[in-house]
C-alpha positions as CSV (number, residue, x, y, z in Angstrom):
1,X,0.0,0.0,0.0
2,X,1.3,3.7,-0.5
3,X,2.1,4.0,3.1
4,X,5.0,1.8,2.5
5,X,6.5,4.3,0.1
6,X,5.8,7.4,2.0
7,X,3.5,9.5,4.0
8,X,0.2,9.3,1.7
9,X,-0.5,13.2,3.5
10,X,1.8,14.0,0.3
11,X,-0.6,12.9,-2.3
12,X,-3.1,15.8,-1.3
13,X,-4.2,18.3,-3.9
14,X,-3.8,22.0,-2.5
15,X,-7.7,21.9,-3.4
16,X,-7.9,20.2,0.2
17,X,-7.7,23.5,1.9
18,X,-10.4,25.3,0.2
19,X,-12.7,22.4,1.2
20,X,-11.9,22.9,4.5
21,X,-12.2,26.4,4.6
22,X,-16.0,26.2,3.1
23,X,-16.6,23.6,5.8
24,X,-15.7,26.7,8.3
25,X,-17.5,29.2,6.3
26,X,-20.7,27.0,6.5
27,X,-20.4,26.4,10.1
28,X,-19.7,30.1,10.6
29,X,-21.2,32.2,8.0
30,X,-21.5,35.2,10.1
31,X,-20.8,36.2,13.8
32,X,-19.0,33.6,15.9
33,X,-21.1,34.6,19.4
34,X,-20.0,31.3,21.4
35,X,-17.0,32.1,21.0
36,X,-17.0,35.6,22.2
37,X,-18.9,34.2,25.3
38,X,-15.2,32.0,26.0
39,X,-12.8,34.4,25.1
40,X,-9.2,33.8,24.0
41,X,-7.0,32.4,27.4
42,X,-5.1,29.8,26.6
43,X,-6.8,25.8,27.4
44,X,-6.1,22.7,26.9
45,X,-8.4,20.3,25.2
46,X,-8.6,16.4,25.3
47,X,-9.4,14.0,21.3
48,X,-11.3,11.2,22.9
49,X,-12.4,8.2,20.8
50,X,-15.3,6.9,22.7
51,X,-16.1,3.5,20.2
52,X,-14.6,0.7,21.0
53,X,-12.2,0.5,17.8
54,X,-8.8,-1.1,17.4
55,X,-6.0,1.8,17.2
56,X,-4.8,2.7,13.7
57,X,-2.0,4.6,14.0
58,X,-0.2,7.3,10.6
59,X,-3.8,8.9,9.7
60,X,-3.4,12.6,9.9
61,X,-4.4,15.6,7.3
62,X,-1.4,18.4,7.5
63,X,-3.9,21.4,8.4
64,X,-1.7,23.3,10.8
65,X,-0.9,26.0,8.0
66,X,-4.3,27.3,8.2
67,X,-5.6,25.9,11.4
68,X,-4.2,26.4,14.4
69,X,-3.1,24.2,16.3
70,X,-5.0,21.4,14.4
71,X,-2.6,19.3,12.9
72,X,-3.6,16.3,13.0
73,X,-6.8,17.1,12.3
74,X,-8.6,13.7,11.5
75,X,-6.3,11.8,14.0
76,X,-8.2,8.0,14.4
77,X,-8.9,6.8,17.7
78,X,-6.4,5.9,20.4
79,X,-6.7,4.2,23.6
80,X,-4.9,7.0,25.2
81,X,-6.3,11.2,24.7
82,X,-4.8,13.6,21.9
83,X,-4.1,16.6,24.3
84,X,-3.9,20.4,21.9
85,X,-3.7,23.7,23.3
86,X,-4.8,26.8,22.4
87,X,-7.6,29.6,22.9
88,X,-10.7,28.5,24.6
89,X,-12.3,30.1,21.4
90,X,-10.4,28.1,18.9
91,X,-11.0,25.1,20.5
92,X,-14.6,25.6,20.5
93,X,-14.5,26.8,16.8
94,X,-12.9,24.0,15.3
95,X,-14.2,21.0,17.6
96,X,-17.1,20.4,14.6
97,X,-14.7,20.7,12.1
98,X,-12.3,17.8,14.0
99,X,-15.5,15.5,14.8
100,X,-17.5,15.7,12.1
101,X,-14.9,14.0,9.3
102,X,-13.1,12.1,11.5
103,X,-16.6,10.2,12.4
104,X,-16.3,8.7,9.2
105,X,-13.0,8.7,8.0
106,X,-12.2,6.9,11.3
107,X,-14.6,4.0,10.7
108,X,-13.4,3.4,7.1
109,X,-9.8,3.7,8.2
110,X,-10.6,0.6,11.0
111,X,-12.8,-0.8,8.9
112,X,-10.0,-1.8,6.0
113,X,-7.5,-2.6,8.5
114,X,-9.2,-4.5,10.8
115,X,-10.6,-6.7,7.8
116,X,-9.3,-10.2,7.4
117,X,-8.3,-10.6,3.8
118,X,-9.3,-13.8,2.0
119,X,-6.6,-16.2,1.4
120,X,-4.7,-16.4,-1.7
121,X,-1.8,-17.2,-3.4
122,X,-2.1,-14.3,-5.5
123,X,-4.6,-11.9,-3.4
124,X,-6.2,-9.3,-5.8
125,X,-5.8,-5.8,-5.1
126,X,-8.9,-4.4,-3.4
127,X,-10.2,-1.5,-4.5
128,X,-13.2,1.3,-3.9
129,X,-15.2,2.9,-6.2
130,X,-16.1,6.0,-7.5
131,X,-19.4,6.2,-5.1
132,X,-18.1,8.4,-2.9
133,X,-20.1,11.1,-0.8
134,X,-20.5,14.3,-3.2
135,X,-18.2,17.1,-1.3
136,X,-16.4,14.3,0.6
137,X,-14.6,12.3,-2.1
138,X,-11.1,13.7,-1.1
139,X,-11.1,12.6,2.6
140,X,-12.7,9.3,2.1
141,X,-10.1,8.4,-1.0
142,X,-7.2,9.7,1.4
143,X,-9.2,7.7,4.0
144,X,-9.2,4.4,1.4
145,X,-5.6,4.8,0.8
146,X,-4.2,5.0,4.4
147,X,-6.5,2.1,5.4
148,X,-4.9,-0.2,2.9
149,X,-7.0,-0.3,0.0
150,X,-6.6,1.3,-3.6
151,X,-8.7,4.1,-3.9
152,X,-9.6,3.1,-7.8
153,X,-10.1,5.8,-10.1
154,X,-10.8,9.5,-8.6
155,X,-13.0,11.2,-11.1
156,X,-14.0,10.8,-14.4
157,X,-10.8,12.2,-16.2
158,X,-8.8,9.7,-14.3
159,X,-9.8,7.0,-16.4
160,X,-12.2,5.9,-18.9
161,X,-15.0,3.8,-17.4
162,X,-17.4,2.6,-20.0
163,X,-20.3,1.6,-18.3
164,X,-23.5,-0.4,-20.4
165,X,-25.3,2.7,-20.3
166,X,-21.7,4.4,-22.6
167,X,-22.0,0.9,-24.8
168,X,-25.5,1.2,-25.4
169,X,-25.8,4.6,-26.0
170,X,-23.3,3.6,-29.1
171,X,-25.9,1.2,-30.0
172,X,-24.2,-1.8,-27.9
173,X,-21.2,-1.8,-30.0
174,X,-18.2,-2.3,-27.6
175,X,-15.3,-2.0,-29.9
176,X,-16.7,1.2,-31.3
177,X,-16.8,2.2,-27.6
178,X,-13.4,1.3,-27.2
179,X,-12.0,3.3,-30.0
180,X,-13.9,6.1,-29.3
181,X,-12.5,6.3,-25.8
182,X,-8.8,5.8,-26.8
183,X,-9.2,8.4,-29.9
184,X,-10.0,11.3,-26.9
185,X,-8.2,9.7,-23.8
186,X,-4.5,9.0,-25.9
187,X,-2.2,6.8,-24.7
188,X,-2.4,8.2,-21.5
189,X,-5.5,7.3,-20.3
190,X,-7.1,4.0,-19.6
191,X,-9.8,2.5,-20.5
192,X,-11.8,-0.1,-18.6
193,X,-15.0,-1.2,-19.9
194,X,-17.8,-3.1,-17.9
195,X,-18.8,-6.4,-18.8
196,X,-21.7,-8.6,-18.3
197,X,-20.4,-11.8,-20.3
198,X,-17.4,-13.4,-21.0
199,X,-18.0,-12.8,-24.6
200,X,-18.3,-8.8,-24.1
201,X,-15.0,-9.1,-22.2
202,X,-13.2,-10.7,-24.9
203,X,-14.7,-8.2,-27.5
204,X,-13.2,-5.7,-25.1
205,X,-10.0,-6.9,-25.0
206,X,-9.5,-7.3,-28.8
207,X,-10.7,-3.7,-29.0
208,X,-8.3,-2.6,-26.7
209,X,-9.3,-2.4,-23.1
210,X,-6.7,-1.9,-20.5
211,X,-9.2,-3.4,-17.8
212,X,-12.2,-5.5,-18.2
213,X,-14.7,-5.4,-15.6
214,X,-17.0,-8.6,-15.2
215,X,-20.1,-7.0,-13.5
216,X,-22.5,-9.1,-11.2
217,X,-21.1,-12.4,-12.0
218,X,-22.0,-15.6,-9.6
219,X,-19.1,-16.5,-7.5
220,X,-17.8,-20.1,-8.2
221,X,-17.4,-21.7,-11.0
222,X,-18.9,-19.5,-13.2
223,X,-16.6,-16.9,-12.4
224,X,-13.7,-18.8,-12.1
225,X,-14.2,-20.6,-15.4
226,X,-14.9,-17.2,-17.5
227,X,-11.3,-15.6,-15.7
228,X,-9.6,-19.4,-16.8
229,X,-11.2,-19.0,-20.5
230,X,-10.1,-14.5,-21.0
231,X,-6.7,-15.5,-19.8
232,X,-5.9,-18.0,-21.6
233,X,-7.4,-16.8,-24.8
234,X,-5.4,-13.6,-24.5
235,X,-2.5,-13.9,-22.1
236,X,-1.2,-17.9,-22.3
237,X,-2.4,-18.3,-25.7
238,X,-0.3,-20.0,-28.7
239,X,-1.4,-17.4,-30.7
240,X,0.9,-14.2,-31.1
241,X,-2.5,-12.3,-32.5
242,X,-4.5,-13.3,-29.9
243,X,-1.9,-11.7,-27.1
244,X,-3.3,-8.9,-25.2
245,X,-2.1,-7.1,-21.5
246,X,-5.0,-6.8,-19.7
247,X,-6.3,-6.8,-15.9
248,X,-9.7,-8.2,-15.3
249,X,-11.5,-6.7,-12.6
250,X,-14.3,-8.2,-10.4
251,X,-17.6,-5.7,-9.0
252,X,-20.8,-5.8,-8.4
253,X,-22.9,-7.4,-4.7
254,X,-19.1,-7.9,-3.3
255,X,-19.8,-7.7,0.3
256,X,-17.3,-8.1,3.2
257,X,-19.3,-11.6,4.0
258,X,-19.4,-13.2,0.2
259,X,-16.0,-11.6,-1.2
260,X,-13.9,-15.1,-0.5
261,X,-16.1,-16.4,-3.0
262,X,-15.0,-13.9,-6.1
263,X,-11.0,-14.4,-5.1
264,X,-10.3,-16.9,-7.7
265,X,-6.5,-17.0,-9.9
266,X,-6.3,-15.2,-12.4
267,X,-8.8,-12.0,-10.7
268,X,-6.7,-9.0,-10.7
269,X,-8.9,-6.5,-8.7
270,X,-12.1,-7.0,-6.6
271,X,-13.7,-3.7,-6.1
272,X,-16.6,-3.0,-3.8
273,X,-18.4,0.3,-2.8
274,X,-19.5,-1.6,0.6
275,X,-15.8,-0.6,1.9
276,X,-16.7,3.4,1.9
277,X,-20.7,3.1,2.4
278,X,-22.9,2.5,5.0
279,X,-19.7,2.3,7.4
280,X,-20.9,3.1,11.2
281,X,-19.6,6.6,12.4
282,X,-17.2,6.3,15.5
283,X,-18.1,8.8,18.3
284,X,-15.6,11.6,19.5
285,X,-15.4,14.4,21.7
286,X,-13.4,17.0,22.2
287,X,-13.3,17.6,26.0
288,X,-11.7,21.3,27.3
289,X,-9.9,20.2,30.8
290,X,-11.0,22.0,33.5
């Protein structure tokens, strides 16, 4: 995973800031009057994570530049307090702002690491989705990536997803598709297209898909003879012509409870929305010691 390259804090777009400044701006869109009532002497203030979680360690968002004395803003939870200091009326001011996201990022952080993966020789890579909350997509991606996971692609010019509705909207011709997405994407861009046979995944591949996605497929046999069949039409194949690179991807009803059943050989990535939705909040407070 990327933290064991780097701090994954690095990959954040200076567009980060701006979203947390319109969080403040909503939460304070005119007179701060609270804050007034508690003044400016110095306090100190106690992070406590009140669920019952196991501690992650390495999650914090580098917000110090711009608020005081935040800096690990979205800290997960940890058996012992995360003491800060400042003015009574900045800790008051940016307690929402600290407890809010870090509800959820939190609980998606624990959630990945605390998951058993399913045993392999060659485990897939486990990937998110795209389905992440509108205005939130940058904490719960950063969230994705610290917990483990591959955050898949980040928007829509990251890569070329050509879903049925894209393929039938070119009258359900998938190599027309295809070329049509490399022709504006380049050589730079990838293009994955979403498959709902093994026969529209091998018309993908010819065309030249980077990434085929079987969609919905039964786990079992099914699956695990339609992964057999694409790779070795394409990738173990006598035939020079018939050589493609390709990953095949596996989505659709993967749940934490049934995904042992899609980790078959030969399945490059298993991606799941359930990873990033309907994750329980953890509960925090931020406590001013009196």
């Amino acid at each position: 995973m990327a933290s064991n390259f780097g701090a994954v804090s690095h990959l954040l777009p200076p567009s980060y800031k701006r979203m947390v400044t319109a969080w403040l701006e909503e939460d304070c869109p005119s007179f701060d009057y609270a804050g007034f009532v508690v003044g400016e002497e110095v306090k100190e203030a106690r992070l406590l994570g009140k669920s019952p979680l196991i501690p992650v360690s390495g999650f914090k968002l580098p917000l110090s530049s711009f608020l005081p004395p935040f800096s690990p803003l979205l800290t997960t939870p940890d058996p012992s307090p995360s003491s800060y200091s400042s003015s009574s009326r900045k800790l008051v001011f940016y307690a929402p702002l600290i407890l809010s996201p870090s509800t959820r990022t939190s609980a998606l952080i624990h959630r990945l690491r605390s998951s058993t993966p399913p045993h392999c020789a060659a485990p897939p890579i486990l990937a998110g989705t795209r389905k992440t909350t509108p205005g939130f997509r940058i904490p719960e991606k950063y969230a994705m990536s610290v917990g483990g996971a591959d955050p898949h692609r980040h928007d829509l010019s990251s890569m070329t997803m050509l879903k049925d509705n894209h393929v039938w909207a070119r009258n359900g011709d998938i190599t027309n598709a295809v070329h049509a997405a490399k022709s504006a994407g380049g050589f730079s861009v990838k293009v994955e297209v979403e498959c709902q046979s093994e026969e529209e995944a091998a018309e993908a591949v010819r065309a030249g898909a980077d990434v085929v996605m079987l969609d919905n497929f039964k786990p079992g046999e099914e699956l695990r003879a339609a992964v057999r069949s694409l790779k070795q039409r394409f990738s173990e194949g006598e035939s020079r012509a018939e050589k493609r690179e390709f990953l095949i991807e596996i989505s659709g009803g993967l749940t934490e409870e049934n995904v042992s059943g899609y980790v078959v050989e030969g399945v490059d990535i298993i991606s799941t929305s359930s990873i990033h939705q309907g994750v329980k909040h953890v509960d925090f407070s931020l406590k001013v010691v009196r």
